[in-house]
KEKE-3310 file (N, C-alpha, C; in steps of 0.2 Angstrom, whole numbers, plus 5000, padded with zeros to 4 digits):
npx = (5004:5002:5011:5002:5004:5010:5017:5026:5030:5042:5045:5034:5023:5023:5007:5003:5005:5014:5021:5015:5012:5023:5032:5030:5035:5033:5033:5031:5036:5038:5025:5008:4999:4996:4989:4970:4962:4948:4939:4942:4942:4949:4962:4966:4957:4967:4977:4972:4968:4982:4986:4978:4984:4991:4994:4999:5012:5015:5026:5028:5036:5040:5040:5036:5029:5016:5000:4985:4973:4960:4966:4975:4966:4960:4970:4972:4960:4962:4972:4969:4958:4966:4971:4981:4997:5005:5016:5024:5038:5043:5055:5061:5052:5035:5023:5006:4995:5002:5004:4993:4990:5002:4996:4988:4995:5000:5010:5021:5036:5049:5064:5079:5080:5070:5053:5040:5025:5011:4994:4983:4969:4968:4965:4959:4948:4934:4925:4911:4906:4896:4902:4914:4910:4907:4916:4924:4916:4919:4930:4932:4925:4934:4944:4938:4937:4951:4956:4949:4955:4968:4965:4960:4975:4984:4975:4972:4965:4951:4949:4964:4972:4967:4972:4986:4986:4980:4992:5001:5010:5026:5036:5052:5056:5055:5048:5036:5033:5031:5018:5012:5010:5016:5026:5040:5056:5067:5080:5098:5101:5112:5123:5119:5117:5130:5138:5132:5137:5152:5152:5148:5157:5170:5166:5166:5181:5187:5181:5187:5200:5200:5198:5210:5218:5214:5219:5234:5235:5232:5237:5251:5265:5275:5291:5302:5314:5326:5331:5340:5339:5340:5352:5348:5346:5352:5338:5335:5330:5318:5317:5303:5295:5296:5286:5285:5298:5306:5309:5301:5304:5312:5307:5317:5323:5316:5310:5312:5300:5296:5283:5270:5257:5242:5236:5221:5215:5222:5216:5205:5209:5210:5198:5193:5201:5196:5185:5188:5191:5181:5171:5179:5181:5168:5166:5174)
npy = (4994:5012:5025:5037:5049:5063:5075:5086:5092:5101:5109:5107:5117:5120:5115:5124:5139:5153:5150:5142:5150:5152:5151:5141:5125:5118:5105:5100:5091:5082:5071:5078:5069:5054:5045:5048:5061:5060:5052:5049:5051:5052:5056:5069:5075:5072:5081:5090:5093:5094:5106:5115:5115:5123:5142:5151:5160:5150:5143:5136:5126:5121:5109:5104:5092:5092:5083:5074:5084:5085:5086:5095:5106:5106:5107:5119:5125:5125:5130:5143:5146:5148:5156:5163:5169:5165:5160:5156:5147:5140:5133:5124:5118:5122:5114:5112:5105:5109:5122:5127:5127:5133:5148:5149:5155:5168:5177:5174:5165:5166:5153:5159:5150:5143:5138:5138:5130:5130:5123:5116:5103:5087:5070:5052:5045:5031:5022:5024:5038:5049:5045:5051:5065:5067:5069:5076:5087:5089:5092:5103:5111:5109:5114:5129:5131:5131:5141:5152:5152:5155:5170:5176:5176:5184:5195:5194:5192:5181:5177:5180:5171:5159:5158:5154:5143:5136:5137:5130:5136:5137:5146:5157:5166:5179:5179:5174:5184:5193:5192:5191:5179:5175:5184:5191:5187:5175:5176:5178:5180:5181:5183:5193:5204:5205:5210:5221:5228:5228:5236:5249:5249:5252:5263:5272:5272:5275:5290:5297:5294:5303:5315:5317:5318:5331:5336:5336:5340:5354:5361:5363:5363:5378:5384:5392:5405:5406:5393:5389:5385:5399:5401:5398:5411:5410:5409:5426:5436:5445:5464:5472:5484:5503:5513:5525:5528:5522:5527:5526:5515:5517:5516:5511:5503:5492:5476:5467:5458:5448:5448:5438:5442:5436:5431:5434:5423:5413:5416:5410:5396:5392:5394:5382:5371:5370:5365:5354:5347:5346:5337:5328:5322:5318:5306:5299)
npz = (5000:4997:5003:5008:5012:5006:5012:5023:5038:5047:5059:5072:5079:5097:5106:5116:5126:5124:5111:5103:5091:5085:5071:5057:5047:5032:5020:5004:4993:4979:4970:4970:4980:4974:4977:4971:4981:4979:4981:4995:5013:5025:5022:5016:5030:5040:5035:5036:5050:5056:5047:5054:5069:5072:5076:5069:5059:5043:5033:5017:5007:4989:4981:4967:4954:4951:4951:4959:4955:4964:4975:4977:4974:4988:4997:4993:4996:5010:5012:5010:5019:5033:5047:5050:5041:5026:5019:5002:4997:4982:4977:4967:4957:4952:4944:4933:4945:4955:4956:4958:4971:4974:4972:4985:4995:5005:5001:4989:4984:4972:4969:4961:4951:4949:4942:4937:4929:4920:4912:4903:4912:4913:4908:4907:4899:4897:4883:4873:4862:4869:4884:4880:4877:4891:4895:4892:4896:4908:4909:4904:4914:4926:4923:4922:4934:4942:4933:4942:4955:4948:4943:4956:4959:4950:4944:4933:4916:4913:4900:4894:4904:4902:4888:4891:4897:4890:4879:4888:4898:4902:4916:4920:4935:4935:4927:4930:4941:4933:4927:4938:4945:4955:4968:4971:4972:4979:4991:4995:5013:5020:5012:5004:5016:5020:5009:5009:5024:5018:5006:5013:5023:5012:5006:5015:5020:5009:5007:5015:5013:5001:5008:5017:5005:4999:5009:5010:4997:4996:5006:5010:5019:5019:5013:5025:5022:5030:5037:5047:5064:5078:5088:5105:5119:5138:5147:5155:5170:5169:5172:5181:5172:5176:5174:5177:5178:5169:5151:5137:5126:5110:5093:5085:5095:5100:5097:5083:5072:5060:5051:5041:5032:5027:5012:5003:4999:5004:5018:5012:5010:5024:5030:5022:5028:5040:5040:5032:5041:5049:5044:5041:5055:5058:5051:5055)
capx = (5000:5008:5009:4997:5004:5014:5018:5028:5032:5048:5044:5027:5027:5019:5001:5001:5008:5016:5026:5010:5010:5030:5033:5030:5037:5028:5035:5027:5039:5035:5020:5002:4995:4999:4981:4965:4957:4940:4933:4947:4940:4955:4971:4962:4956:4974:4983:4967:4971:4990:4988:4977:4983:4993:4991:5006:5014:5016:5030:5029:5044:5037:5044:5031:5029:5009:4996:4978:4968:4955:4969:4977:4959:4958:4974:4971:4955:4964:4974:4965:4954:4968:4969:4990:5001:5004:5022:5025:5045:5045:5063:5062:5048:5028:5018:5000:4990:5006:5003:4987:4992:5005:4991:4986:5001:4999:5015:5023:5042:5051:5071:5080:5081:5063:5049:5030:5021:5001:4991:4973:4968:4968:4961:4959:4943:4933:4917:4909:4905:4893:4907:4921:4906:4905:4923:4928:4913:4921:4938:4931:4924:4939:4948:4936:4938:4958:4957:4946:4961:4974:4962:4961:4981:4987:4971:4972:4957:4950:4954:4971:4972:4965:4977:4991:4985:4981:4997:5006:5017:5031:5038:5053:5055:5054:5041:5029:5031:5028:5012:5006:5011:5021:5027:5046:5064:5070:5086:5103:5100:5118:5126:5116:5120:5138:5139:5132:5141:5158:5152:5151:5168:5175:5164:5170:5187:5188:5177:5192:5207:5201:5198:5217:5221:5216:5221:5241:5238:5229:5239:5256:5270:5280:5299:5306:5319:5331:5328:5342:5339:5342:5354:5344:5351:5349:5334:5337:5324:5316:5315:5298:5294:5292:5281:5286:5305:5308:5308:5297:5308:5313:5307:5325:5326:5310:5315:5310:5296:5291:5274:5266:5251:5239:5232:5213:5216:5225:5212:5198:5208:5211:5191:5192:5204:5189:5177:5185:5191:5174:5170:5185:5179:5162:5167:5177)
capy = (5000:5017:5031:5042:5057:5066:5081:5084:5095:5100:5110:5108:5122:5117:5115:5127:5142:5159:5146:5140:5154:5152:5149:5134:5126:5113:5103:5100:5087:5076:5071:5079:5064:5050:5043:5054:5063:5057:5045:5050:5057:5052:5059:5076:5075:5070:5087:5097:5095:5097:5112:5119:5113:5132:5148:5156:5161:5144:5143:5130:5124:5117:5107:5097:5092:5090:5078:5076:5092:5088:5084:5103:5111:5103:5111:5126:5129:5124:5136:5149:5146:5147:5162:5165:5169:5158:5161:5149:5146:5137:5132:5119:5118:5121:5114:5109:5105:5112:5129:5130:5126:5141:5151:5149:5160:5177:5179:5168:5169:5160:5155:5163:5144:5140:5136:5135:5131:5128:5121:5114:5098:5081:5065:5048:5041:5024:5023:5030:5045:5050:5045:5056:5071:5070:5069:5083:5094:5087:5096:5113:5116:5109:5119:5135:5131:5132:5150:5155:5153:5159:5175:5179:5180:5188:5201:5194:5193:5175:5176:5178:5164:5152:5154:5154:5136:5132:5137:5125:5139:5139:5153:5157:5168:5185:5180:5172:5191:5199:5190:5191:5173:5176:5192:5191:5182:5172:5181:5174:5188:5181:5189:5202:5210:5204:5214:5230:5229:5228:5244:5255:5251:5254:5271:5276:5274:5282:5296:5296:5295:5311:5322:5317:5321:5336:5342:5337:5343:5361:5365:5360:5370:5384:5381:5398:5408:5406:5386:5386:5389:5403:5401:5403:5412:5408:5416:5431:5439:5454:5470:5474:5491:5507:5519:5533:5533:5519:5529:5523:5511:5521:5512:5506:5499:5488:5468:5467:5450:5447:5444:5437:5443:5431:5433:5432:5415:5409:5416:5407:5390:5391:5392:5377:5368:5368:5363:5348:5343:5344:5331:5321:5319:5316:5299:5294)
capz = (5000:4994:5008:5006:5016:5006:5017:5030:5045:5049:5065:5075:5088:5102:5106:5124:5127:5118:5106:5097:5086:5082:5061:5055:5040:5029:5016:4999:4988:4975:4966:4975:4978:4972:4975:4971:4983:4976:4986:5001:5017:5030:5022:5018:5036:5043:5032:5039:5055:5054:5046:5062:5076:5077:5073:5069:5051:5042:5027:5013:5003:4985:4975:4965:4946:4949:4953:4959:4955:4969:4984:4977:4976:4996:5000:4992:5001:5018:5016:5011:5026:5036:5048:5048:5035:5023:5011:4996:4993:4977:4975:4962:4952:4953:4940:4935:4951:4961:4954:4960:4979:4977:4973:4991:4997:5006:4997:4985:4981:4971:4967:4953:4947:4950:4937:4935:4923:4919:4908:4903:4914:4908:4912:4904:4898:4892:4881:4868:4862:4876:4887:4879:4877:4898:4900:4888:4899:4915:4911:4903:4922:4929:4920:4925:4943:4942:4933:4949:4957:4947:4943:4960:4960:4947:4942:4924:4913:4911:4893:4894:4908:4900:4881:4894:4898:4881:4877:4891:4900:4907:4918:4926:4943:4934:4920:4936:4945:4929:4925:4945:4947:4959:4970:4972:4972:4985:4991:4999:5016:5022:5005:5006:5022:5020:5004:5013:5027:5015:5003:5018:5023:5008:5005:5021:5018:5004:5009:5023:5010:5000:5013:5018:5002:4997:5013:5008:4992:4994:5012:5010:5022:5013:5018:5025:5017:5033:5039:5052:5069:5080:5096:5110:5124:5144:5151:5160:5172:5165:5178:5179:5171:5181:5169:5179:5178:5164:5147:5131:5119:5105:5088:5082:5101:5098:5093:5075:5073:5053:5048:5036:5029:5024:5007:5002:4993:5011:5020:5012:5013:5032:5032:5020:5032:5046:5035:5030:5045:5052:5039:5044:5062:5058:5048:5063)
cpx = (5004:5006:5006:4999:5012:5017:5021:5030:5038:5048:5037:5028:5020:5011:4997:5004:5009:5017:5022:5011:5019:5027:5035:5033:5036:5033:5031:5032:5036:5027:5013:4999:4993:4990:4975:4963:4950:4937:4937:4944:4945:4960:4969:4961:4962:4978:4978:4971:4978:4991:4985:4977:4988:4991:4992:5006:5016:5019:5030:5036:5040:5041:5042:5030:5022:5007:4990:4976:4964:4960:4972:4971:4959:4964:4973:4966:4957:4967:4973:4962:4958:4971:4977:4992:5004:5011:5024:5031:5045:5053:5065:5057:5040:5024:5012:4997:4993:5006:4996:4987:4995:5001:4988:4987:4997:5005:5018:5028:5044:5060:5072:5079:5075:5059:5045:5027:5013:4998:4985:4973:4969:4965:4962:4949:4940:4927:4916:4908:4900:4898:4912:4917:4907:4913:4928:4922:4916:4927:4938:4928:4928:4944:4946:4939:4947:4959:4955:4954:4967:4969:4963:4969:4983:4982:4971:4964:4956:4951:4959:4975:4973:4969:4984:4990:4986:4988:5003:5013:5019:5034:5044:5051:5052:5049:5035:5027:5029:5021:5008:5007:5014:5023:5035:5051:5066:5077:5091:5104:5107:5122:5125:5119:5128:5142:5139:5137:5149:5157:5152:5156:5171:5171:5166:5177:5189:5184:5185:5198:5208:5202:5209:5221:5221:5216:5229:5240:5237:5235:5246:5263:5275:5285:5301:5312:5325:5327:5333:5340:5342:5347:5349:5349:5348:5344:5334:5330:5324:5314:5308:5298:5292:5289:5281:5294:5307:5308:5304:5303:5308:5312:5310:5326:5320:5312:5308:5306:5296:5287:5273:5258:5247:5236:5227:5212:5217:5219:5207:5200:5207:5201:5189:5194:5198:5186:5179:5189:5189:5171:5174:5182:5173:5162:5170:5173)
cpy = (5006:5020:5035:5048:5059:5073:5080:5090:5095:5102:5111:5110:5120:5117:5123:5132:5148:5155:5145:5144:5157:5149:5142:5130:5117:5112:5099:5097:5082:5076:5074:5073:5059:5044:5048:5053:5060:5057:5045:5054:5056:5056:5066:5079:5077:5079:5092:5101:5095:5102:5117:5119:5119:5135:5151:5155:5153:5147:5136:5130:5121:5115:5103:5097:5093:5084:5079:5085:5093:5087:5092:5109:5109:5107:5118:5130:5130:5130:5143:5148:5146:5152:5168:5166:5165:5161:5154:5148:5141:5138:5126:5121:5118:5120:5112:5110:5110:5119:5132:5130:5133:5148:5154:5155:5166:5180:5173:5171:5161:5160:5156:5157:5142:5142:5134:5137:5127:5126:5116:5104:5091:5077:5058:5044:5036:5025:5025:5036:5050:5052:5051:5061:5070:5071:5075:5089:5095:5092:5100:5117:5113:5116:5128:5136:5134:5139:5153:5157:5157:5169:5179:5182:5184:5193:5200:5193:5184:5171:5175:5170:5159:5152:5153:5146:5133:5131:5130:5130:5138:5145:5153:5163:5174:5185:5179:5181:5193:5199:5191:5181:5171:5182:5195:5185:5180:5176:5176:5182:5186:5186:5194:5208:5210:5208:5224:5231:5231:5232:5247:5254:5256:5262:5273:5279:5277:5288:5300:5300:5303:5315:5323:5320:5325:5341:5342:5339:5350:5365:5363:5364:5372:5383:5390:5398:5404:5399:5385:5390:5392:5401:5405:5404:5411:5415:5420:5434:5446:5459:5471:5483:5498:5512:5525:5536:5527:5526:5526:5521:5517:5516:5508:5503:5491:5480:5466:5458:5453:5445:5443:5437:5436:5435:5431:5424:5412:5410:5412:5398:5389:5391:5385:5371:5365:5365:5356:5345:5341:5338:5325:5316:5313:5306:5294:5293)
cpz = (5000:5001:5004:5009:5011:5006:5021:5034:5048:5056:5067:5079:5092:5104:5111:5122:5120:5110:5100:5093:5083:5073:5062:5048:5038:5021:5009:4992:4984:4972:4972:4974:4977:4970:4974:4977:4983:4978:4995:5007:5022:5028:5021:5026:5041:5040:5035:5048:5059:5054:5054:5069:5078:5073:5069:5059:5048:5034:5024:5007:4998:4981:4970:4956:4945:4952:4954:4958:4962:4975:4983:4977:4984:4998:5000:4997:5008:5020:5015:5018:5033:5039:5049:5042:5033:5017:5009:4997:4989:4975:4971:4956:4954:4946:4942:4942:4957:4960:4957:4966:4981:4976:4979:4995:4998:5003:4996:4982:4978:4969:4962:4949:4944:4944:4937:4931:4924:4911:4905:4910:4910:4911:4907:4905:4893:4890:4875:4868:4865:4882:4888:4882:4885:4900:4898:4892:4905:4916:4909:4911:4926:4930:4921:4932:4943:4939:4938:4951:4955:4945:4950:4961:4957:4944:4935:4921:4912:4905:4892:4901:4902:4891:4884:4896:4894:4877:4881:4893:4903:4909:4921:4930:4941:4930:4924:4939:4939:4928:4934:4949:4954:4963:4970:4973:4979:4986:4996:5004:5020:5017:5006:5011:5023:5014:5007:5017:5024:5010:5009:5021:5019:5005:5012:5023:5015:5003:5013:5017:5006:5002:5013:5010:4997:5002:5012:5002:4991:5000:5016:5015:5018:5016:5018:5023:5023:5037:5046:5058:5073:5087:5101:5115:5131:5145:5156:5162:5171:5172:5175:5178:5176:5176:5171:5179:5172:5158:5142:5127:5113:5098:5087:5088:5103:5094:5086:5075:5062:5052:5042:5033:5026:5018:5006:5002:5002:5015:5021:5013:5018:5033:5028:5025:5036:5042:5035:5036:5051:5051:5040:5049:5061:5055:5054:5069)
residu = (UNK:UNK:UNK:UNK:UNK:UNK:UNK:UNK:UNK:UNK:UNK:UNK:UNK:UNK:UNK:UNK:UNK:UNK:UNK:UNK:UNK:UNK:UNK:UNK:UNK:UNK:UNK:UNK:UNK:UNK:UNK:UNK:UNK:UNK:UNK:UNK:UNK:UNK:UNK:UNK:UNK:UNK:UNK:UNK:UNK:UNK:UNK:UNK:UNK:UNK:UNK:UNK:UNK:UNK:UNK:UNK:UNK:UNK:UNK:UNK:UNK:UNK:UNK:UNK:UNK:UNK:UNK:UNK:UNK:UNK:UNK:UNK:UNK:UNK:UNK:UNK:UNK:UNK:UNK:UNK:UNK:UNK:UNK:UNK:UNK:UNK:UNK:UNK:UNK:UNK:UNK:UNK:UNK:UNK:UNK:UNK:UNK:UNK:UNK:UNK:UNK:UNK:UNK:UNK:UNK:UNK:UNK:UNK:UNK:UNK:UNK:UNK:UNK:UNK:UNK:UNK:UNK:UNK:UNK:UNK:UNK:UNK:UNK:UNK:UNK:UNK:UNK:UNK:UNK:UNK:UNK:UNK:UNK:UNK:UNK:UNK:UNK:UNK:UNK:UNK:UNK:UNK:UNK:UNK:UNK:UNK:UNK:UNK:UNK:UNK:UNK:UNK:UNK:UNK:UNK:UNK:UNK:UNK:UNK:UNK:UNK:UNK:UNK:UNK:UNK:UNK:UNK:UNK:UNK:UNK:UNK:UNK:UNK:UNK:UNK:UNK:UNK:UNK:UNK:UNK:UNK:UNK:UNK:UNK:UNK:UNK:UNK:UNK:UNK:UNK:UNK:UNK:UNK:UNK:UNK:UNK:UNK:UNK:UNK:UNK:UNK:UNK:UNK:UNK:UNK:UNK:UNK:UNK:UNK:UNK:UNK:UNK:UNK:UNK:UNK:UNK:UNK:UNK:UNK:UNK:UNK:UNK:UNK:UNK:UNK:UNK:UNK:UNK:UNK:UNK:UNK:UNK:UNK:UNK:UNK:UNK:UNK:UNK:UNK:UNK:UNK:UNK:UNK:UNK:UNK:UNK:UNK:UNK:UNK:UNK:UNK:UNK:UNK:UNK:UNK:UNK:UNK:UNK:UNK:UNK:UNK:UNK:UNK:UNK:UNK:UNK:UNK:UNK:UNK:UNK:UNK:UNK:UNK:UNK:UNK:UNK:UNK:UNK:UNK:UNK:UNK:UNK:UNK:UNK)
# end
């Protein structure tokens, strides 16, 4: 006898407690199904009460070629009726029935890799021509019911659906978002923040090395004329002044200092100087 469960439950949070409403994550490989639905009311049953025995956000993995139609209409409805958030990751492939599962999804991402595709129902029938007639009506309101669903996702016209079936599409990741199939890309969020992390270094740094260098290249020290040093001579204590019997220095008794004037130009860098060694700090 084949296993009929195939689903599985990586983590089941606890029944009690805060916990209950931790993320859940639900596995969805291989064929939907293997046996119909049909005539099935236990295994239905069994995936019902799995999906609600928490609350919390519940995450699917898909990775399925297809299968039953009614065990993916039973899924579907579950999880619509299911009162947590519901993300798809399709990270292989979602076809047929399995397309209409990821439908479910409050958000549905998929890998850059990933691939679903859709297309009309099928079935197998024995008889005459009476027969065929009920089985080719049987599979234009199959075939309605499944646009329901993808209509509600992607806001397309039932027209366009349904030559998209006809046709036998495939999509990948960008051509599912673009049609509504889909909402967005799976992303590697290690790379990601290991990427930013290491641009803002490297703009930081080199923010850093400019400033440094158009501060040695704008404000360079000019070499004076006379570079040797003066002898100093021992400090002598100076009498203090008496302003009633000292006399006033006579010009030429006055100890000659040299200035240099700053020029406009020189002026305005010395306010450049601040400026950018305001900008310096700030980075540090």
């Amino acid at each position: 006898m084949k296993n009929k469960k195939f689903w599985r439950w990586t983590n089941l949070a606890p029944e009690t407690g805060q916990e209950g409403e931790a993320e859940r994550v639900l596995e969805l490989y291989g064929t939907i199904a293997e046996e119909s639905w049909f005539d099935d009311d236990v295994t239905p049953q069994m995936f019902r009460e799995e999906l609600f025995a928490g609350n919390g956000p519940v995450t699917i993995w898909l990775n399925s070629p297809g299968g039953d139609c009614i065990a993916a209409s039973q899924i579907y409805s579950m999880l619509m009726d299911y009162t947590g958030n519901v993300t798809v990751k399709i990270d292989g492939i979602a076809a047929s029935a399995a397309s209409v599962i990821a439908m479910a999804g409050t958000t549905v991402l998929m890998a850059p890799t990933a691939l679903m595709m859709i297309h009309n129902p099928m079935t197998v029938a024995f008889g005459d021509t009476a027969e065929m007639q009920k089985a080719i009506d049987m599979l234009d309101e199959v075939k309605e019911s499944i646009v329901n669903a993808y209509e509600i996702k992607t806001g397309m016209s039932r027209a366009k659906i349904s030559h998209l079936m006809d046709s036998e599409t495939w999509m990948n990741a960008n051509r599912a978002i673009e049609l509504g199939f889909a909402d967005d890309i799976l992303e590697d969020k290690k790379k990601k923040c290991a990427t930013d992390d290491v641009a803002f270094s490297f703009a930081a740094k080199s923010s850093e090395m400019r400033l440094w260098n158009k501060l040695e290249g704008k404000f360079k020290t000019k070499p004076v004329a006379n570079s040797e040093p003066e002898p100093k001579e021992p400090a002598q204590q100076t009498p203090v002044a008496n302003p009633a019997s000292d006399p006033e220095p006579k010009p030429e008794d006055k100890p000659v200092t040299q200035e240099c004037p700053l020029t406009p130009a020189e002026e305005e860098q010395g306010a450049n100087i601040a400026d950018l060694m305001k900008r310096l700090s700030l980075l540090k």
